[in-house]
C-alpha positions as CSV (number, residue, x, y, z in Angstrom):
1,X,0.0,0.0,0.0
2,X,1.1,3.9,-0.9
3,X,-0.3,6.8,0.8
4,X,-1.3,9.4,-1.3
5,X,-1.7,13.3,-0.1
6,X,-5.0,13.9,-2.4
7,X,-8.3,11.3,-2.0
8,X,-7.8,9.3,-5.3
9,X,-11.2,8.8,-7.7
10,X,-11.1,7.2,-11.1
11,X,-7.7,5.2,-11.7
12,X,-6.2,4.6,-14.9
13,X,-3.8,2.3,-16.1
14,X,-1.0,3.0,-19.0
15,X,-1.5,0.8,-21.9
16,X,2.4,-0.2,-21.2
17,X,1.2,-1.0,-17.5
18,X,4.2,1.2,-16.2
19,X,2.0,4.0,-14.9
20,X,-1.2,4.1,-12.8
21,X,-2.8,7.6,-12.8
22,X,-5.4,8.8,-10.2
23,X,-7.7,11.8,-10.6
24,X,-7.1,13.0,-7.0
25,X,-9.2,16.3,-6.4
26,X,-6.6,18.8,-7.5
27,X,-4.3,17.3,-9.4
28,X,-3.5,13.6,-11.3
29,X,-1.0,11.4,-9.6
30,X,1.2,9.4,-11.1
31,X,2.3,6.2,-9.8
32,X,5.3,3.7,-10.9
33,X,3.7,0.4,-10.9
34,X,6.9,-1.6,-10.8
35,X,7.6,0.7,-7.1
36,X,3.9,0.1,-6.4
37,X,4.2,-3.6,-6.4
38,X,7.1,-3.7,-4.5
39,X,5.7,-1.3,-1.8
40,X,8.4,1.3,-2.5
41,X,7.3,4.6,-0.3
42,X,8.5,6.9,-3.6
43,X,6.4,5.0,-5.8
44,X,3.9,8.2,-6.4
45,X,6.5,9.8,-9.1
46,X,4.6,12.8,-9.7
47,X,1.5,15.3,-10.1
48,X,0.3,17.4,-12.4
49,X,-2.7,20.3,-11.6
50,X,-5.0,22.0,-13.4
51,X,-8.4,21.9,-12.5
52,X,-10.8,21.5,-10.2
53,X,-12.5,18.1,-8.8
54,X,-10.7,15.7,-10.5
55,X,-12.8,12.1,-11.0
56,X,-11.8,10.8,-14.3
57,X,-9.0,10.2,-16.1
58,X,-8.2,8.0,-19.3
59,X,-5.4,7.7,-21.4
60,X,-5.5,7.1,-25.7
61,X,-4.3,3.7,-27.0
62,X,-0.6,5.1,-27.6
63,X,-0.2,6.3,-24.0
64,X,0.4,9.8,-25.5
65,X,-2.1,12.1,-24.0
66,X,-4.3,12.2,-20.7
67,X,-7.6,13.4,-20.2
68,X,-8.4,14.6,-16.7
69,X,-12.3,15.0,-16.2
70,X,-12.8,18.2,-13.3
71,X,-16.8,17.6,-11.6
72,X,-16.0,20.7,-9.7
73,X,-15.6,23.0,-12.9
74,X,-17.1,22.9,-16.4
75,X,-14.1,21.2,-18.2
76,X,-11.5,18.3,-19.0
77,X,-7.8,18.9,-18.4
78,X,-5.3,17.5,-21.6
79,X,-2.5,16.8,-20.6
80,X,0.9,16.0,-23.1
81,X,1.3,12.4,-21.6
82,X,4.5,11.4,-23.3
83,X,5.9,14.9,-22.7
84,X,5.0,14.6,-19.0
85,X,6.8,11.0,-18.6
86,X,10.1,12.4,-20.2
87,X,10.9,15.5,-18.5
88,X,9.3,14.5,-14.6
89,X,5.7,15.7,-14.8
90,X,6.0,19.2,-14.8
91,X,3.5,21.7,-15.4
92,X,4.1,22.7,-18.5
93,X,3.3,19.3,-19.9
94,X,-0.5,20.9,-19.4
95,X,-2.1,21.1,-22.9
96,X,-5.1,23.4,-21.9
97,X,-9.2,22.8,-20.8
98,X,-11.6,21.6,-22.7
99,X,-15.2,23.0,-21.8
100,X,-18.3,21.2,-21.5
101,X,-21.3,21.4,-19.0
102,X,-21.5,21.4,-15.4
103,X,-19.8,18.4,-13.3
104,X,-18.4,16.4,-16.2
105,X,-17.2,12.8,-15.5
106,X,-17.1,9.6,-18.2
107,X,-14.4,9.8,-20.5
108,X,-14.6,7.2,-23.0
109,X,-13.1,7.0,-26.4
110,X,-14.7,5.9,-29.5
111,X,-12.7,2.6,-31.0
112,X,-10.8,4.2,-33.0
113,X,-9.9,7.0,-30.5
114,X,-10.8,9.8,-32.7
115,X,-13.4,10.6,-30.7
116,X,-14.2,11.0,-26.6
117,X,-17.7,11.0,-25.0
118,X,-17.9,12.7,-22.1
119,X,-21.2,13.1,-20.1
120,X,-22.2,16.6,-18.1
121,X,-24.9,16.8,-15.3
122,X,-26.3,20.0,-16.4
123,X,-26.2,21.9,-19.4
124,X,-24.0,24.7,-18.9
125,X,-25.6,28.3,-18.0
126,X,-24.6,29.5,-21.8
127,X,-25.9,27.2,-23.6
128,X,-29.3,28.2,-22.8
129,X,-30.6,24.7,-22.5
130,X,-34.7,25.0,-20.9
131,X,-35.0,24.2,-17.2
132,X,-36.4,20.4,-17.8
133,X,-35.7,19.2,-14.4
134,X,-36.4,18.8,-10.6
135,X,-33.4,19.6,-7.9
136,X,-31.7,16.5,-7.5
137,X,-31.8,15.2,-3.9
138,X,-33.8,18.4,-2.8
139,X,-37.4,17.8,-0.9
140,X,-38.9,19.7,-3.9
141,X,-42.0,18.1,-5.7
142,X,-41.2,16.3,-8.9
143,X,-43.6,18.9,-10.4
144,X,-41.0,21.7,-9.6
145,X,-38.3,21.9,-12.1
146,X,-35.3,24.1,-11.0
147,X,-32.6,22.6,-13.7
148,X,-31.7,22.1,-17.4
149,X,-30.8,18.5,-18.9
150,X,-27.2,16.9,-18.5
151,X,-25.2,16.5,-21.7
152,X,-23.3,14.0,-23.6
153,X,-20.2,16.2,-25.1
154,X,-18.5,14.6,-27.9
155,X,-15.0,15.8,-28.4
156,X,-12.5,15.6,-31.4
157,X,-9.6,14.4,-29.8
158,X,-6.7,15.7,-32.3
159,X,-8.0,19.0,-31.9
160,X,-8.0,18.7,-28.6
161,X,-4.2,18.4,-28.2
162,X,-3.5,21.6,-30.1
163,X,-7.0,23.5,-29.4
164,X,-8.8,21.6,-26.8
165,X,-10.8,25.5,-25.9
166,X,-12.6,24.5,-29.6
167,X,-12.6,20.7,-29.6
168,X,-15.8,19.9,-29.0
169,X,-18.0,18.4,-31.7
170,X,-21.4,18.0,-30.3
171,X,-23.3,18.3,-27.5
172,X,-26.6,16.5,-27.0
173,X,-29.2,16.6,-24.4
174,X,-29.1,13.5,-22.3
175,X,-32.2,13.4,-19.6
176,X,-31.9,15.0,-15.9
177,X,-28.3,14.6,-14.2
178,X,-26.2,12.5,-16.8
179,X,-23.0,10.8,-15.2
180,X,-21.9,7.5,-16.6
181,X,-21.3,6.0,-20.3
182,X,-20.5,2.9,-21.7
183,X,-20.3,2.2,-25.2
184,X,-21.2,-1.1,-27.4
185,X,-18.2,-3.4,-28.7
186,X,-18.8,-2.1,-32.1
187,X,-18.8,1.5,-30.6
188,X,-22.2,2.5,-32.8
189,X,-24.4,2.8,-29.3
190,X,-23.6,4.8,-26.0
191,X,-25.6,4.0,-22.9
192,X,-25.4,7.0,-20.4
193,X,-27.1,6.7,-16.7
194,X,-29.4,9.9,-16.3
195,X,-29.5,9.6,-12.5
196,X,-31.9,12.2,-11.8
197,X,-34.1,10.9,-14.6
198,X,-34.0,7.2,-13.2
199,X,-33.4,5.6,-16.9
200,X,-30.6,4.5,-18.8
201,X,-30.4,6.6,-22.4
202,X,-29.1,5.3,-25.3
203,X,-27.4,7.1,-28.8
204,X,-26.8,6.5,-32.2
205,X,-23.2,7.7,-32.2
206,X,-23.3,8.0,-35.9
207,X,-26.0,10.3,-35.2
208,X,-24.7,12.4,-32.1
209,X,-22.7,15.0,-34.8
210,X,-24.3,14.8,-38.0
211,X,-28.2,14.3,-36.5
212,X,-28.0,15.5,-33.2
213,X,-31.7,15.6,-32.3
214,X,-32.2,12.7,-33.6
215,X,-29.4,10.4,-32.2
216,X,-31.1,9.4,-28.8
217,X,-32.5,6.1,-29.7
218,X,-34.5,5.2,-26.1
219,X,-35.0,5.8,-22.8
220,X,-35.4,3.0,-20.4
221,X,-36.4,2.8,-16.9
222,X,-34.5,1.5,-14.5
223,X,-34.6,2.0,-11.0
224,X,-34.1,5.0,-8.4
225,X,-30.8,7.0,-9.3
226,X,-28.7,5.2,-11.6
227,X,-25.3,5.5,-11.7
228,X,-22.9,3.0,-12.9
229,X,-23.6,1.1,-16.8
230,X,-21.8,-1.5,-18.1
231,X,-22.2,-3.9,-21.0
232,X,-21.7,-7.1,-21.3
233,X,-22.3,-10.6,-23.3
234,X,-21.0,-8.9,-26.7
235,X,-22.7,-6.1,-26.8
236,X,-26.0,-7.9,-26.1
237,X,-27.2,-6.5,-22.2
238,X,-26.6,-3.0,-20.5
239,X,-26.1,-3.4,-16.9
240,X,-27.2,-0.3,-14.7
241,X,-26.7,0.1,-10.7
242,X,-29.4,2.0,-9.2
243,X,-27.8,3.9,-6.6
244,X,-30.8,5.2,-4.4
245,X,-27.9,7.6,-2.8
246,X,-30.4,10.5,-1.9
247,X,-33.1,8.6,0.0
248,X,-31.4,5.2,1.4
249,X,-27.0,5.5,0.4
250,X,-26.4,2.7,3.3
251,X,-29.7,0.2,2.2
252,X,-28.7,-2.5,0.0
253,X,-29.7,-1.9,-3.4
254,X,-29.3,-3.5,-7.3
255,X,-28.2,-3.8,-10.4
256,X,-30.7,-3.8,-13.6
257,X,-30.1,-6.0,-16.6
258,X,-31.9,-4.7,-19.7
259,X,-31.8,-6.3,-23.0
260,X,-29.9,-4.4,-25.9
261,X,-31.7,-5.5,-28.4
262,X,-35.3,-4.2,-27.0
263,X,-34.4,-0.4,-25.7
264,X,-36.9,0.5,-28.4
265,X,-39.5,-1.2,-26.1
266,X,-38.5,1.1,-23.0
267,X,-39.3,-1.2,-19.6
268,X,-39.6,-3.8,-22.5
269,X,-35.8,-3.8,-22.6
270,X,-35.6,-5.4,-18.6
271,X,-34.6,-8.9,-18.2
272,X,-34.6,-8.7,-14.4
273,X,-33.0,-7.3,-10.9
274,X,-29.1,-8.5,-9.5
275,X,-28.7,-7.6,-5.8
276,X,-25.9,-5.5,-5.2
277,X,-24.5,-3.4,-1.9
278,X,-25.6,-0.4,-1.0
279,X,-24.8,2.4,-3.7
280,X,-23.2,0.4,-6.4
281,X,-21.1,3.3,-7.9
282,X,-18.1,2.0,-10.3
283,X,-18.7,-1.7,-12.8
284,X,-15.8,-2.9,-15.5
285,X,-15.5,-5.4,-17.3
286,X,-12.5,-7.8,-17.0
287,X,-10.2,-7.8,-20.5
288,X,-11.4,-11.7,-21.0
289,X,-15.6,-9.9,-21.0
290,X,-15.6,-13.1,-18.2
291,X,-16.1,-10.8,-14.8
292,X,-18.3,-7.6,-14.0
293,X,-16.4,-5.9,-11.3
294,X,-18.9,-3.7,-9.3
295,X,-17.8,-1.0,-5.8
296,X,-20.8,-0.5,-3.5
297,X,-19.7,3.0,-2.1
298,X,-22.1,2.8,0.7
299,X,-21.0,-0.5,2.1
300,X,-17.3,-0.6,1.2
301,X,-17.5,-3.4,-0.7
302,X,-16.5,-5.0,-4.0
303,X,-18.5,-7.4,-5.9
304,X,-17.4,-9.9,-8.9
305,X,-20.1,-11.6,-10.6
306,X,-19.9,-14.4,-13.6
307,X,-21.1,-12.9,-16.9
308,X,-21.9,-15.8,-18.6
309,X,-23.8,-16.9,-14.8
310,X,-25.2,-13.4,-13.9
311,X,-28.2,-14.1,-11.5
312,X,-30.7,-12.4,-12.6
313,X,-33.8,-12.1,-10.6
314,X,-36.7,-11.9,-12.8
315,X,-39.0,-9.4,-10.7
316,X,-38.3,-7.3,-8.6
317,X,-37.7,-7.7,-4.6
318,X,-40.8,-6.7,-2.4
């Protein structure tokens, strides 16, 4: 184990597997895996700042850039990766921001890494988006809407290295409170969680530039504030975890398993129920697509089901 001075969030790993990078509030940390393993105290090798909330962070298939997603500011750090590693992660290996909506957090590439989703919780003030929702975790009626829409933000990632203030491509209205994506095998659907909206949203990413308001493809229902999505079985089921974190963040909750092939058919698309911890925050996929990892934040636990064995509960628990 290393201590770190900032609480880490999202993790990533270089594709090399020489570097682990946290998104640690105000800054990424970098860690040498080969010290990490080995327990070495000066294993944390570096840090680089630049924003504000740090949750996210992934890295393109060449280990050449980073992409630092800030949920306390409206924007996604780049950061010159390969420059960083080779003169000590200075400062000045900071590319510039990228900016997006309010409390951004997924960051996931398209297969071909031309392209990064990311997902917003709120539109941000200058876009001018209509006020669509109701005050997450506030005692306010559902009939009193205080909010516009979340956002899924679809950036251009070679601009982004030498323009990242005008890379973004796209930005598309995503239901109340989007956080988390995941994207298909083939890459031609995105699933985001709109927590506030209790559904799981999915896109036409062929659509999401060229036919914007026409890209969302459906809106299921899942249960009460999603927030994790997975999917699984080659492409064929979208696994959401229903958080519940504003009424009951310490009850045990669940996962819901909807069908991939039916999201046309809204609660059509749900095969069933999995029982997970309480708030179920982070699922991944192992690289053999055998094991769904799954955190439950509120009881400190980790959870690794069977894919091909997932036991799916066909109603609902009473």
């Amino acid at each position: 184990m290393v201590d770190l001075k900032s609480a880490p969030t999202g993790i990533v790993l270089t594709h090399d597997g020489k570097l682990l990078i946290a998104a640690a509030r105000q800054e990424a940390l970098f860690i040498d895996t080969g010290k990490l393993i080995k327990g070495d105290a000066d294993a944390v090798v570096g840090s680089i700042g630049g924003g504000r909330g740090a949750i996210y962070a992934n890295v393109t298939p060449d280990d050449k850039t980073l992409f630092v997603s800030q949920e306390g500011e409206a924007s996604i750090t780049v950061i010159d990766l390969e420059r960083a590693r080779r003169e000590g992660f200075k400062d000045d290996a900071l590319i510039g921001q990228i900016p997006v909506g309010l409390a951004p957090i997924a960051l996931t590439f398209s297969p071909d890494a031309k392209v990064l989703y990311t997902t917003s919780e709120l539109a941000a003030p200058d876009w001018k988006w209509p006020i669509a929702c109701k005050r997450e975790g506030s005692p306010v009626p559902d009939t009193a809407l205080a909010d516009p829409e979340g956002a899924v933000v679809v950036i251009d990632v070679a601009r982004a290295l030498s323009d990242p203030a005008h890379a973004v491509l796209a930005r598309v209205p995503t239901g109340c409170s989007a956080v988390r994506l995941a994207m298909s095998p083939s890459g031609d659907r995105i699933y985001v969680t709109a927590r506030n909206s209790n559904a799981v949203v999915s896109f036409d990413t062929s659509k999401l530039i060229s036919d914007a308001a026409h890209a969302q493809v459906a809106k299921v229902p899942t249960g009460d504030a999603p927030v994790p999505v997975a999917v699984v079985d080659q492409g064929r089921k979208v696994i959401a975890g229903n958080s519940n974190r504003f009424a009951a963040a310490n009850a045990p909750q669940s996962l819901v398993v909807l069908g991939a092939a039916n999201f046309d058919k809204g609660a059509g698309a749900v095969l069933g129920i999995i029982a997970a911890g309480a708030f179920p925050r982070e699922m991944r996929v192992s690289a053999d697509e055998r094991t769904l990892f799954l955190t439950n934040f509120g009881s400190n636990s980790l959870q690794m089901l069977d894919i091909s064995r997932l036991p799916i509960e066909s109603k609902p628990r009473q």
